[in-house]
Every structure is written in C-alpha cells, then in structure tokens.
C-alpha positions in Angstrom: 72.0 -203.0 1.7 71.3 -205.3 -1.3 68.6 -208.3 -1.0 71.2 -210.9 -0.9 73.2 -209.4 1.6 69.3 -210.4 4.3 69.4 -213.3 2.9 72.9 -214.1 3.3 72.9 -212.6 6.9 70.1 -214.6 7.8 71.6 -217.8 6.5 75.4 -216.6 8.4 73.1 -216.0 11.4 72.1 -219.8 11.9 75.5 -220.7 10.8 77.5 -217.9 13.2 75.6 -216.7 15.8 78.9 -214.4 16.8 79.0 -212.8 13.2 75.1 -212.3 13.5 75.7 -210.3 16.7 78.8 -208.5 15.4 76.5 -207.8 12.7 73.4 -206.7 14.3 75.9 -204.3 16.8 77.3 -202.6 13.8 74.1 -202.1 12.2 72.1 -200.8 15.2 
C-alpha cells in the first residue's frame, strides 16, 4: 500500500463511511 492510498482512504472514509467499512473488512 502506497502513502496516498492512507491518505486517500482516510479522506473516502469521512466522505463514505460504507467504502471505509468495505475497506477496513477487506483489509483485516
């Protein structure tokens, strides 16, 4: 995982909160 792609998760987070879960399931 690049530095961006925290960043840009983070900021797609506050935007999506279901592509920060969808995100956070695939990752853990």
């Amino acid at each position: 995982m690049s530095q961006m792609s925290f960043s840009d998760f983070e900021y797609a987070g506050k935007r999506k909160q279901t592509r920060r879960e969808r995100f956070l399931a695939e990752t853990h």
